[in-house]
NUKOLNU-852993 format. One line per 5 residues: number of its first residue (from 1); their letters; for each residue x negated, y negated, z negated of C-alpha. Coordinates in nm, 4 decimals, decimal comma, always signed. Each point is the difference from the previous one (the first is absolute). Layout:
BEGIN
NUM> A> X/Y/Z ~ ...
END
This chain:
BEGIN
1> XXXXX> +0,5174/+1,5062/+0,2548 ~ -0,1545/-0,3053/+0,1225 ~ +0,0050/-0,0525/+0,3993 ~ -0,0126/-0,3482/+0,0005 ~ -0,4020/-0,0967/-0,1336
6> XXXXX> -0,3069/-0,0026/+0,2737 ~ -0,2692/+0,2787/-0,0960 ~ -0,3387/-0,1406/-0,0868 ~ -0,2977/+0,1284/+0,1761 ~ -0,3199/-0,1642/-0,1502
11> XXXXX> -0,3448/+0,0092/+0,1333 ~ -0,3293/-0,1049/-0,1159 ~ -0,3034/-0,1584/+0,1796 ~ -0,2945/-0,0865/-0,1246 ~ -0,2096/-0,2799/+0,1009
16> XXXXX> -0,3612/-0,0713/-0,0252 ~ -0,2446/-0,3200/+0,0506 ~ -0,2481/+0,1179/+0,2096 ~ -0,2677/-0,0788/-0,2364 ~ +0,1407/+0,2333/-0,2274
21> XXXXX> -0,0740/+0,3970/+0,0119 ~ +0,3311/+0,1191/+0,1595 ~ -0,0410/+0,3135/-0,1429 ~ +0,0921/-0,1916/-0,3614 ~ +0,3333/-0,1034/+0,1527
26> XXXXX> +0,1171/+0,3213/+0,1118 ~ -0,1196/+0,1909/-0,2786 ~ +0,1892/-0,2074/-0,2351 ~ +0,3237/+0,0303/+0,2245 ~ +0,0057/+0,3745/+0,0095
31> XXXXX> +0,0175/-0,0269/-0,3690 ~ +0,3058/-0,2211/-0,0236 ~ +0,1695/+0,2528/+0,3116 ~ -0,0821/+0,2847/-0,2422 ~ +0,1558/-0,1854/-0,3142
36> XXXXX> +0,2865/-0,1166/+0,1928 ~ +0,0708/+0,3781/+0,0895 ~ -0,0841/+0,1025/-0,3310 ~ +0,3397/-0,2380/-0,0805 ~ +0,2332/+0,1158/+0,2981
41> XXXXX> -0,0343/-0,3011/+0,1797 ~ -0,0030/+0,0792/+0,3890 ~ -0,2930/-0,2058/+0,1449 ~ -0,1978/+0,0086/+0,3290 ~ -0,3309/-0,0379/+0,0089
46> XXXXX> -0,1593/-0,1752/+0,2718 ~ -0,3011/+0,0904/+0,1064 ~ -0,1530/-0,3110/+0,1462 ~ -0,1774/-0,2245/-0,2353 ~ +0,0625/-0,3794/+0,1881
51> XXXXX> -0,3390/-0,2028/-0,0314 ~ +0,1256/-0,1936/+0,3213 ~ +0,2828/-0,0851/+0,2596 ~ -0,0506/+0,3418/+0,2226 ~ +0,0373/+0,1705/-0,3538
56> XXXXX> +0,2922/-0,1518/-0,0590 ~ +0,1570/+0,0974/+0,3489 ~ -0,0928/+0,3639/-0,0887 ~ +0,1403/+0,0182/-0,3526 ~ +0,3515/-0,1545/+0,1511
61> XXXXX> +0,0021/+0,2641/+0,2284 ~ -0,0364/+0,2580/-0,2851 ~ +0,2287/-0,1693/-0,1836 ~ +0,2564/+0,0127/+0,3089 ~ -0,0542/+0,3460/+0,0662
66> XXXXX> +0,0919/+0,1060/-0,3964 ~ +0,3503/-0,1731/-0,0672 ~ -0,2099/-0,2475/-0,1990 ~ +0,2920/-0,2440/-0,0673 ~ -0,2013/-0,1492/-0,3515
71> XXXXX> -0,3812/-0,1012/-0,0058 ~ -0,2444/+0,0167/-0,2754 ~ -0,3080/-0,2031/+0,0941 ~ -0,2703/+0,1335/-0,2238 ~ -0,2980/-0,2045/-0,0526
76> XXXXX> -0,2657/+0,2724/-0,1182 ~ -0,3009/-0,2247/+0,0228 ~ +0,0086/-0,4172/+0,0639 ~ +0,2083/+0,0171/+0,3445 ~ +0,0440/-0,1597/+0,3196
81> XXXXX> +0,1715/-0,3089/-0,0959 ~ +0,1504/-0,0413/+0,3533 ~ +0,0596/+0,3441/+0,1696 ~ +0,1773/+0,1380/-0,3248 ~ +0,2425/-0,2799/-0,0047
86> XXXXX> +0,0244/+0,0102/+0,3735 ~ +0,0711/+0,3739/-0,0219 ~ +0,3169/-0,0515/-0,3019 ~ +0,0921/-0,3121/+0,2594 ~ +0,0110/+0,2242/+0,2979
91> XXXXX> +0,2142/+0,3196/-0,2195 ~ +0,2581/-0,2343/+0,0167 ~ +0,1803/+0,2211/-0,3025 ~ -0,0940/-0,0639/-0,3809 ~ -0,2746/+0,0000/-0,1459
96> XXXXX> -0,2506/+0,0547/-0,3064 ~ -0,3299/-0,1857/-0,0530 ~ -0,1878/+0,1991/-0,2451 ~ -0,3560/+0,0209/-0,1542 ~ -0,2547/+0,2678/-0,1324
101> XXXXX> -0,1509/+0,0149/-0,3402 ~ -0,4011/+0,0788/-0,0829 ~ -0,0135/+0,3453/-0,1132 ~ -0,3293/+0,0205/-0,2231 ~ -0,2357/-0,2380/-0,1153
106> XXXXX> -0,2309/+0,2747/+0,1231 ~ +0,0287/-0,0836/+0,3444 ~ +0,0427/-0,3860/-0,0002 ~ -0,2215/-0,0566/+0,2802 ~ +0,0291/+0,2678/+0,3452
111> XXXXX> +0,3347/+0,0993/-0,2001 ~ +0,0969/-0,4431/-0,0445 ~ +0,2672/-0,0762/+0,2590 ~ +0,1684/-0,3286/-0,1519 ~ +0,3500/+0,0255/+0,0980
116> XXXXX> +0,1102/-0,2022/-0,2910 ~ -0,1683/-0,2430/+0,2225 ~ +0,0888/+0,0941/+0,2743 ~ +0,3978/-0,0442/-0,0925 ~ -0,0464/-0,3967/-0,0279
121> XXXXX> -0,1270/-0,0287/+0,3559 ~ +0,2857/+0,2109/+0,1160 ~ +0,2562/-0,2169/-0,1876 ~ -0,1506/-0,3014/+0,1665 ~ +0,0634/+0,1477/+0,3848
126> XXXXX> +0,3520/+0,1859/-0,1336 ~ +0,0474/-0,4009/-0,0451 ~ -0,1321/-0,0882/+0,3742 ~ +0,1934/+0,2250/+0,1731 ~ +0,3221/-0,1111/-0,2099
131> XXXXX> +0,0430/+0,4175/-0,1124 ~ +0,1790/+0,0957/-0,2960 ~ -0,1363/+0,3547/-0,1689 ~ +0,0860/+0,1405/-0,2920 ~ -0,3276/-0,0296/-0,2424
136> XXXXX> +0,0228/+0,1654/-0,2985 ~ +0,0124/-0,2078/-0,3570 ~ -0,3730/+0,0660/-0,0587 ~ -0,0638/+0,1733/+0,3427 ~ -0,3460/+0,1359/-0,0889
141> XXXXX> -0,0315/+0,3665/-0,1344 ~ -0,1184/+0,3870/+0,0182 ~ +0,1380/+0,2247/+0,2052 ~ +0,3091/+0,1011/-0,2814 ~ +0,0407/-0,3692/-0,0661
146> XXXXX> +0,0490/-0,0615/+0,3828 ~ +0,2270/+0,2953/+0,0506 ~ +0,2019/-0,1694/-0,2526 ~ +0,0097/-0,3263/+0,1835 ~ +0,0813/+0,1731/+0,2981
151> XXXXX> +0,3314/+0,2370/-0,1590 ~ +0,1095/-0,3261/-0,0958 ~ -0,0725/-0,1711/+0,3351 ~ +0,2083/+0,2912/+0,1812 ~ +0,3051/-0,0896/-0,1986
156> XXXXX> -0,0616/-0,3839/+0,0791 ~ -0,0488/+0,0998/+0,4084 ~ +0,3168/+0,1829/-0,0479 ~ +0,2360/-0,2669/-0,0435 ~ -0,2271/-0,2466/+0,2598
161> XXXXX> +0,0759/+0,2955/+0,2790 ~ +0,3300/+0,0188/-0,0748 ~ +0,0829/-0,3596/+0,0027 ~ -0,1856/-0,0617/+0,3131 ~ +0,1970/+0,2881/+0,1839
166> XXXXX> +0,3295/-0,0908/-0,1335 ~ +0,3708/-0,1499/+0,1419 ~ +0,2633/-0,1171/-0,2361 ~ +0,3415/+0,0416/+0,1273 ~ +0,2948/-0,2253/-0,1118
171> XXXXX> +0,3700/+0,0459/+0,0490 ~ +0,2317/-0,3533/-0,0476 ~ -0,0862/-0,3331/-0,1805 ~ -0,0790/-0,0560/-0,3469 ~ +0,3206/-0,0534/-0,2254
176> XXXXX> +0,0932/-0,3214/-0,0535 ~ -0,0309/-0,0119/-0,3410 ~ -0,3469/+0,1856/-0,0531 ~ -0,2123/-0,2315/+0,2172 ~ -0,2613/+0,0619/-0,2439
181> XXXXX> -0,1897/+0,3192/+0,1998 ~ +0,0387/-0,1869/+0,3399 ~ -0,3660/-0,1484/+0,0519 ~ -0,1812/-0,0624/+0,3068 ~ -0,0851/+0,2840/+0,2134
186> XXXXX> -0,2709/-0,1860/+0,1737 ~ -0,2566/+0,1692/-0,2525 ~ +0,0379/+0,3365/+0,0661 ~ -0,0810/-0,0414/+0,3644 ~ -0,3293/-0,1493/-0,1174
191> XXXXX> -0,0121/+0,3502/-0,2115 ~ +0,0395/+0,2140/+0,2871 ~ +0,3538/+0,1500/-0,0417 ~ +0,2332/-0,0547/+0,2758 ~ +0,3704/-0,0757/-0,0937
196> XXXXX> +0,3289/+0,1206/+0,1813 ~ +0,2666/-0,1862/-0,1294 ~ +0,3933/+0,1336/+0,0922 ~ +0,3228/-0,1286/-0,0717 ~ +0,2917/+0,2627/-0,2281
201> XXXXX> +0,1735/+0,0050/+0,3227 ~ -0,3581/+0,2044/+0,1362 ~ +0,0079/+0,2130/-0,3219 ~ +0,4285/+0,0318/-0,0111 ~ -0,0422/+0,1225/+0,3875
206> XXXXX> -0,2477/+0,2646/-0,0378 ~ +0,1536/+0,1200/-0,3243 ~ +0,3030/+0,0579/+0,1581 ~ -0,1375/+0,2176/+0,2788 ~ -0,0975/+0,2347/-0,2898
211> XXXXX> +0,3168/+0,0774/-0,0421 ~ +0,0320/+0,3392/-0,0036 ~ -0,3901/+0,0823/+0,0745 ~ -0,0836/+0,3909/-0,0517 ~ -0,2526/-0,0906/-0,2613
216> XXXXX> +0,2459/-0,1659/-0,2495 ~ +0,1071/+0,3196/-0,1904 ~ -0,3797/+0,0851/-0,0355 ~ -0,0654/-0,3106/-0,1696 ~ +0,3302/+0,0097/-0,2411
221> XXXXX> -0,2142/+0,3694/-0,0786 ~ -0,2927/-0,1470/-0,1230 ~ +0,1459/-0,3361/-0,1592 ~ +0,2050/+0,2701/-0,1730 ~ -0,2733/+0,1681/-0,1293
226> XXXXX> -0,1473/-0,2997/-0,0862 ~ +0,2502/-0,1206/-0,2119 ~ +0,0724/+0,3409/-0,1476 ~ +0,2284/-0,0724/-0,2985 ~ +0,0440/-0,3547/+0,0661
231> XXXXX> +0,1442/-0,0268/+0,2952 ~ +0,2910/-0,1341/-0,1415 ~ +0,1627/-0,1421/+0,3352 ~ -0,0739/+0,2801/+0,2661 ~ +0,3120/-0,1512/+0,2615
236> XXXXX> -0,2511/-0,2734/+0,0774 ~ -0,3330/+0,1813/+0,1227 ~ +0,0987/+0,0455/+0,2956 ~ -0,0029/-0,3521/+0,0782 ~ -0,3105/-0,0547/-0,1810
241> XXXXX> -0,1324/+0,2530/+0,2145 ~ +0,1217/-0,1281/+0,3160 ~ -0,1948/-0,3138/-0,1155 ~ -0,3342/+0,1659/-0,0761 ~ -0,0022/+0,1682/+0,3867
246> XXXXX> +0,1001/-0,3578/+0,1459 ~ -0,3174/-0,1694/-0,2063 ~ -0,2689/+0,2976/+0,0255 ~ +0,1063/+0,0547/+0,4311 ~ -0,0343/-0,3996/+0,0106
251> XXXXX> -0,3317/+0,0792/-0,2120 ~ -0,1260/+0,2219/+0,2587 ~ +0,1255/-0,1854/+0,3420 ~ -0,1042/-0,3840/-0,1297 ~ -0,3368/+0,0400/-0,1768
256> XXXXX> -0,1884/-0,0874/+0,3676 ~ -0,3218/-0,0356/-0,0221 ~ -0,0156/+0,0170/-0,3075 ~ -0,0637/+0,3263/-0,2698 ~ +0,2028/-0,0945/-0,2264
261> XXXXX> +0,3558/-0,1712/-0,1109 ~ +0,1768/-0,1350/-0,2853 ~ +0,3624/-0,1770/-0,0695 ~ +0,1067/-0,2894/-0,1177 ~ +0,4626/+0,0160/+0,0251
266> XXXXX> +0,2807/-0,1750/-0,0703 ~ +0,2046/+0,1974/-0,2487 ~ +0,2832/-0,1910/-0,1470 ~ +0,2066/-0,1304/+0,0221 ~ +0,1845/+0,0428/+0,3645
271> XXXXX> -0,2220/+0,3051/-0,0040 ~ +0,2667/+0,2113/-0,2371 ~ +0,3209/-0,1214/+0,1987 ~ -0,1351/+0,1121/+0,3108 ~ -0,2479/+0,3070/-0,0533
276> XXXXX> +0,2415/+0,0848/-0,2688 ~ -0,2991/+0,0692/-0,2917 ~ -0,2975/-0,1363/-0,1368 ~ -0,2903/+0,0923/+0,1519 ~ -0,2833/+0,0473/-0,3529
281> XXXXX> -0,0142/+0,3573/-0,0391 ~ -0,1287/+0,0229/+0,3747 ~ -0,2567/-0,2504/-0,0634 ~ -0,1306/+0,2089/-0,3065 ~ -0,0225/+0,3121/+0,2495
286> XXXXX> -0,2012/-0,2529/+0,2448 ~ -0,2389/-0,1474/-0,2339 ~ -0,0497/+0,3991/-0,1595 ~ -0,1649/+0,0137/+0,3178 ~ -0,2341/-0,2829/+0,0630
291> XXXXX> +0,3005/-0,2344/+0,2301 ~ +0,0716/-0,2583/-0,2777 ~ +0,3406/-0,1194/+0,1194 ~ +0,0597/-0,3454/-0,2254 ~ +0,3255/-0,1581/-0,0809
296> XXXXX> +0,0890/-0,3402/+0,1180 ~ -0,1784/-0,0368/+0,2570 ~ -0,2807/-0,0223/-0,1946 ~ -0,2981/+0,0056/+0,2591 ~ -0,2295/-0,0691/-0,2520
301> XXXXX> +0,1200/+0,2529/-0,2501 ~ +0,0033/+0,2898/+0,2445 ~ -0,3631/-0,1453/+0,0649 ~ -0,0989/+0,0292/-0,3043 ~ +0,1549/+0,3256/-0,1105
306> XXXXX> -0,1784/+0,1484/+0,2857 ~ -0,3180/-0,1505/-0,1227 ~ +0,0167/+0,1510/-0,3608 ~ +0,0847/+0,3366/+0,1734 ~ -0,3161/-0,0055/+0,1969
311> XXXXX> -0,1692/-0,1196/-0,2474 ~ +0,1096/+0,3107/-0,2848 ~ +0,1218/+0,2735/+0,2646 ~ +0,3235/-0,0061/-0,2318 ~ +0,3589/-0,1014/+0,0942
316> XXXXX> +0,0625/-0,3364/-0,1017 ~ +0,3134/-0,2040/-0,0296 ~ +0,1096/-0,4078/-0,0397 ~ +0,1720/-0,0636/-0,2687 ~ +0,1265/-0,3491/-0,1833
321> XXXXX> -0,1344/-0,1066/-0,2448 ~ +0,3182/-0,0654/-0,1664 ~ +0,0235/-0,0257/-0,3402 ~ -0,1281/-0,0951/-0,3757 ~ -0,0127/+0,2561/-0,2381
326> XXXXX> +0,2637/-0,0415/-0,3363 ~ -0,1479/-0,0807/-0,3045 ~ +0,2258/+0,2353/-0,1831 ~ -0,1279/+0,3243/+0,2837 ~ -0,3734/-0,1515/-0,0477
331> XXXXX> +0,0187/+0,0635/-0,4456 ~ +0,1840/+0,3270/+0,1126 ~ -0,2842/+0,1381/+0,1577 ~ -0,2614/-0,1815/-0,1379 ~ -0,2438/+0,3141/-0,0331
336> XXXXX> +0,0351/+0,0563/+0,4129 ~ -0,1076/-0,3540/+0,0619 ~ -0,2829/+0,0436/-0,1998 ~ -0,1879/-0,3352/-0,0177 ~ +0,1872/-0,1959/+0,2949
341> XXXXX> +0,1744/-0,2779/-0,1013 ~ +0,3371/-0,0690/+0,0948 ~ -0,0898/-0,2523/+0,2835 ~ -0,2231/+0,2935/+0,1808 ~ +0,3017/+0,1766/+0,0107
346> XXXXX> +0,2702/-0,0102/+0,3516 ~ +0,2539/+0,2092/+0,1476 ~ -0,1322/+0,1161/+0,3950 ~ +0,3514/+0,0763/+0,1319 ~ +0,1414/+0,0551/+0,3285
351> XXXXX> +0,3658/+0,1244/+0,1709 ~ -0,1575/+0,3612/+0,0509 ~ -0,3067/+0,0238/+0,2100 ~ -0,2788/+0,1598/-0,2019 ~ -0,1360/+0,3682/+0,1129
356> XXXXX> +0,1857/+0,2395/-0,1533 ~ -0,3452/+0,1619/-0,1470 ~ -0,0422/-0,3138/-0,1730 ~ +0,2958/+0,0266/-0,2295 ~ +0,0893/+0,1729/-0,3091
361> XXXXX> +0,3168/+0,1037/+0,0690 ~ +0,2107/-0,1393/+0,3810 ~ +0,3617/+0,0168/+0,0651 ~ +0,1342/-0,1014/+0,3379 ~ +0,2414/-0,2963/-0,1114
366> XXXXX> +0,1421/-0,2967/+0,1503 ~ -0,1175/-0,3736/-0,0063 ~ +0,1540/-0,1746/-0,3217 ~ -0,0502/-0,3126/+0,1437 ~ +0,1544/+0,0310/+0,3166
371> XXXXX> +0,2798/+0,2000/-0,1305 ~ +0,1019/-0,3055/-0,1833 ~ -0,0629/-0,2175/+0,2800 ~ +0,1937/+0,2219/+0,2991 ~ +0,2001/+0,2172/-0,2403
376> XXXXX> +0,1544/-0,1094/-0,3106 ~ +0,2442/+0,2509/-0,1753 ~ -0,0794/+0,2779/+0,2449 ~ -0,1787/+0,2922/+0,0295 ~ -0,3199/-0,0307/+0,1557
381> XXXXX> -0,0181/+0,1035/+0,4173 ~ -0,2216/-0,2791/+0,1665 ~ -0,2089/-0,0236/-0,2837 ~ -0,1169/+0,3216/-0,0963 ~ -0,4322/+0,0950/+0,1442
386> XXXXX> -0,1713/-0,1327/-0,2668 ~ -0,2410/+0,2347/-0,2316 ~ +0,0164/-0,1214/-0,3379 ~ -0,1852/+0,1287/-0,3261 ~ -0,2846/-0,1243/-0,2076
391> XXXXX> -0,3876/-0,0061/+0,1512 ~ -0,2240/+0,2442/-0,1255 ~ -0,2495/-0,1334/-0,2910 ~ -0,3983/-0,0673/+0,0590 ~ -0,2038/-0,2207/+0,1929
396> XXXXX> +0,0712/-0,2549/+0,2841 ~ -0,1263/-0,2905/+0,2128 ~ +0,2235/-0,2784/+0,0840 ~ -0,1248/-0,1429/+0,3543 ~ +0,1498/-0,2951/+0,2423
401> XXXXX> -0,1809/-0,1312/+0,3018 ~ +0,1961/-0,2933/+0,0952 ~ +0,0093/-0,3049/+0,2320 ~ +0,0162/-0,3652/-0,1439 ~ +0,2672/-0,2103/+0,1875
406> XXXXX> -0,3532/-0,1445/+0,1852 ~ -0,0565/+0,3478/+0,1369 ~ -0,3135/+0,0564/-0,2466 ~ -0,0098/+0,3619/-0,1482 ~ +0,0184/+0,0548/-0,3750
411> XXXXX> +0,0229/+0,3001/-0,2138 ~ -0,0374/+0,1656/-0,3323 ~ -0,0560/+0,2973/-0,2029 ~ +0,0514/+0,0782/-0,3905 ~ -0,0297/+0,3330/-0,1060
416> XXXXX> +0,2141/+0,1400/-0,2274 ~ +0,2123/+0,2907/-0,1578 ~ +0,4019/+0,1140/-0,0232 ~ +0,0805/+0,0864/-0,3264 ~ +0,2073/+0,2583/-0,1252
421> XXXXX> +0,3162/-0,1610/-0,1337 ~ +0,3315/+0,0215/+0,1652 ~ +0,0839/-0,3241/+0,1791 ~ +0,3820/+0,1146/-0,0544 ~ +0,1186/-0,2015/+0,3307
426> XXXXX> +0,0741/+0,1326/+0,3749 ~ -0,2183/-0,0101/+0,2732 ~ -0,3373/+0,1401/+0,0498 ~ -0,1496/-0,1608/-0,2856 ~ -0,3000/+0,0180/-0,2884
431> XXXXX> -0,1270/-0,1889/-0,2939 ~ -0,3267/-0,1296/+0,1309 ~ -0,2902/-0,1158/-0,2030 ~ -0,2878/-0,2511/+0,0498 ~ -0,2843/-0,1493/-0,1336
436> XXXXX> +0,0964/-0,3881/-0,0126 ~ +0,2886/+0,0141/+0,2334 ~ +0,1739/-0,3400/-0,1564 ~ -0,3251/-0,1473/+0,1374 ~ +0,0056/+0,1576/+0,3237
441> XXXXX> +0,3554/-0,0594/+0,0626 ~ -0,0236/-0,3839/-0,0459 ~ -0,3326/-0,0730/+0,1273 ~ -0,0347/+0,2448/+0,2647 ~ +0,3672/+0,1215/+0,1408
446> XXXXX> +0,1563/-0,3318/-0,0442 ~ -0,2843/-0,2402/+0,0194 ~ -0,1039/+0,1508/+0,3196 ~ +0,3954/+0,0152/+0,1088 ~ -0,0213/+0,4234/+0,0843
451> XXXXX> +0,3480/+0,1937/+0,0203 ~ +0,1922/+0,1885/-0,2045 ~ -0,1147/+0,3068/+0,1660 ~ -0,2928/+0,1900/-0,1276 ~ -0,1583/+0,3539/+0,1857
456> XXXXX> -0,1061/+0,2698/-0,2730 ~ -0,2328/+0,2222/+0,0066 ~ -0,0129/+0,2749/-0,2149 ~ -0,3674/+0,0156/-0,1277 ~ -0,2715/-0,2511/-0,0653
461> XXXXX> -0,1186/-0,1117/+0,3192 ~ -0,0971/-0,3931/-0,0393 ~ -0,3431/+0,0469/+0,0982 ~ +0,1014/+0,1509/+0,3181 ~ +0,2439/-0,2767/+0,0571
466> XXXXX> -0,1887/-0,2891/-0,0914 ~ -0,2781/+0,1475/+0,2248 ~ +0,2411/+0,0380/+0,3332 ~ +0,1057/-0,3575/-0,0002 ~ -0,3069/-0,1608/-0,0253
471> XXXXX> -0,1450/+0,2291/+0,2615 ~ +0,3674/-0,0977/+0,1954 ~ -0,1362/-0,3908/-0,1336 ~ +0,2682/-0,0237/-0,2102 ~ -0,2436/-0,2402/-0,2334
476> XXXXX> +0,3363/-0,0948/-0,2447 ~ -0,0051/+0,2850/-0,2257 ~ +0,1759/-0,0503/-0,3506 ~ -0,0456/+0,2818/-0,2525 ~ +0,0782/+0,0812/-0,3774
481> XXXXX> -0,2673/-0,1346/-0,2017 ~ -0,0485/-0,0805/-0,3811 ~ +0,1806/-0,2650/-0,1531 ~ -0,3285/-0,1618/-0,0484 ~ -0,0911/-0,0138/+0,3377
486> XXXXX> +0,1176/-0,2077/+0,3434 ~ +0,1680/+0,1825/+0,3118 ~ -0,3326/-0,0520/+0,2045 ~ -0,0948/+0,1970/+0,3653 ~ -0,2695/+0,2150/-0,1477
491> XXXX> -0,0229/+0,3329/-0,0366 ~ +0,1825/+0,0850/-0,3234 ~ -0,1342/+0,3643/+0,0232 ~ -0,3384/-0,0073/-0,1185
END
């Protein structure tokens, strides 16, 4: 279960030019409350309608007193251009600029309130006071159209709330030879997240006075349970478990003032000669749960692994993407692949981090890599924690927000699916499939220099994502077009 994401409260308030019958504006928002309800969505309704400042100072307190934590301004009739952008500037939290629809060319003149207007005024004072809304593709519709635009809105606050609110925790310095993930921090500051970083000696301290916690065999219980028949090395959970308490208690005594925490760790390799395993399987169990705990110290990763979970409520993981696909496995299975060519085709692989629930089939193994590295000819000790198998088939989003050497934020999306053909390798690994991906790959991930890392989420979700980082002013956003078209910023979801 997730524990990790912010819950999204979203309110609506109307507003009114004066001018206007009021009674038009609220009208037209009790029928996007009651379509919004009709849909599950959990919305408060304020009850003043702002036509000035002392309105606005009314609704906030309304808002206050709800738990409104997301804001819907509503424009039922033309609007106040200044006290309805005063009032999102004042929330402080995001928000949605949003515009009514005529009903009836029956009632085009006492029933005429020209919000479509109304909405290009607003845009030109959401530009004075330097605000940054989220406003809908074609943000003009009837009440079921803007209960639409405001579902979609709540997933988009979600993953602005829970950057806002968030710390990143690090533990030792990047490895020397995978300076690729270590970018400026300076960024995320300007995002809102705070950052903790620690050195291994911080992490190998605190692990250590786990030894021997109470709590430890109830863990080994449930990772037992967890791994049912594929627990093939059971003498090492209880040092994965003595991990998991160190992380979640630092989890718990670090976050501040913050609500909520993610990872970003050192895990090889000095971390298997001196913890004694490798630490994957507990960062599966972590990121099951909403805390995202990325390999490598990959602050960026574990950023954006959190983001994708916010974004689709679902565990996510980071995976690399690793590897081409053989020609002679792509004519094996060439009615799986369907109409993808060869070049839309990688391998997302990583040591043994992905959610168990994510996988077809996951064995509790030991690091191939690092076995050859730390123990040729032996039989694996330090290197056994990793969670191997192959990813479940169906739809993903690849996602990276990144910082340029310059400290300027980038990131991308491509949507996506994982096939269902054996990758026949180790790790936690899948055949992954999308549209154009040779193009993507060299004028996108290497033209724009982003890492090796990628975060996956396990749905569609690149409207949600694209729609977060601009409101976040992320403003260089590649996506998976057409061959036939340019990697532009626009809104590739119309």
């Amino acid at each position: 279960m997730l524990q990790n994401i912010p819950k999204v409260k979203v309110g609506i308030v109307a507003v009114s030019r004066d001018c206007f019958p009021i009674s038009l504006s609220e009208k037209r928002r009790q029928k996007v409350v009651e379509a919004c309800r009709k849909k599950g969505i959990d919305i408060f309704e304020a009850k003043t309608t702002v036509e000035n400042e002392n309105d606005v100072l009314k609704a906030l307190d309304e808002l206050k007193s709800a738990g409104v934590n997301a804001l819907v301004v509503y424009l039922g009739n033309f609007g106040p251009e200044g006290p309805e952008t005063m009032l999102a500037q004042k929330f402080g939290g995001p928000s949605m600029f949003v515009a009514a629809a005529e009903e009836t060319q029956e009632n085009l003149i006492d029933g005429r309130g020209d919000a479509y207007c109304g909405m290009l005024n607003a845009s030109y004072n959401i530009g004075l006071r330097k605000l940054n809304p989220y406003i809908p593709e074609y943000p003009v519709g009837d009440a079921e159209e803007v209960s639409d635009m405001i579902a979609h809105f709540v997933d988009v606050a979600r993953v602005v709330i829970g950057v806002k609110n968030l710390k990143i925790f690090s533990f030792g310095p990047r490895p020397q030879d995978f300076l690729a993930c270590n970018a400026p921090i300076k960024p995320l500051y300007d995002l809102g997240i705070e950052i903790m970083e620690n050195s291994e000696l911080d992490l190998f301290e605190s692990f250590n006075k786990h030894k021997d916690d109470p709590r430890i065999p109830e863990i080994v219980k449930q990772m037992e349970e967890e791994l049912g028949t594929g627990n093939k090395h059971p003498g090492i959970l209880p040092k994965l478990a003595q991990y998991e308490l160190t992380l979640m208690d630092w989890y718990e005594k670090y976050r501040g003032s913050c609500q909520f925490a993610i990872f970003a760790n050192k895990c090889w390799p000095a971390f298997q000669t001196q913890f004694g395993f490798v630490p994957c399987y507990v960062n599966a169990r972590l990121a099951s749960r909403g805390i995202p705990v990325a390999c490598e110290v990959d602050i960026y990763g574990a950023l954006s692994e959190y983001i994708v979970t916010l974004a689709t409520q679902i565990p996510a993981t980071i995976l690399d993407i690793n590897n081409t696909v053989p020609k002679d496995m792509y004519e094996a299975n060439k009615e799986k692949f369907k109409d993808y060519k060869l070049t839309d085709l990688f391998m997302g692989f990583h040591c043994g981090n992905t959610p168990i629930c994510h996988m077809k089939y996951a064995e509790m193994r030991y690091q191939l890599i690092m076995h050859r590295l730390l123990e040729p000819n032996k039989e694996p000790d330090i290197t056994r924690g990793t969670l191997e198998g192959t990813i479940k088939p169906g739809e993903i989003t690849i996602f990276r927000l990144q910082s340029t050497a310059d400290c300027i934020l980038r990131s991308y999306v491509a949507e996506g699916e994982v096939i269902d053909v054996d990758p026949r390798s180790f790790g936690g690994i899948g055949v992954f499939a999308i549209k154009e991906m040779g193009r993507f790959y060299r004028y996108v991930l290497i033209a724009k220099r982003f890492p090796h890392h990628t975060a996956v989420a396990f749905k569609h979700a690149g409207k949600i994502l694209f729609d977060a980082m601009k409101m976040l002013g992320v403003d260089d956003i590649s996506f998976n077009q057409p061959a036939n078209m340019l990697y532009k910023d626009e809104n590739p979801f119309k």
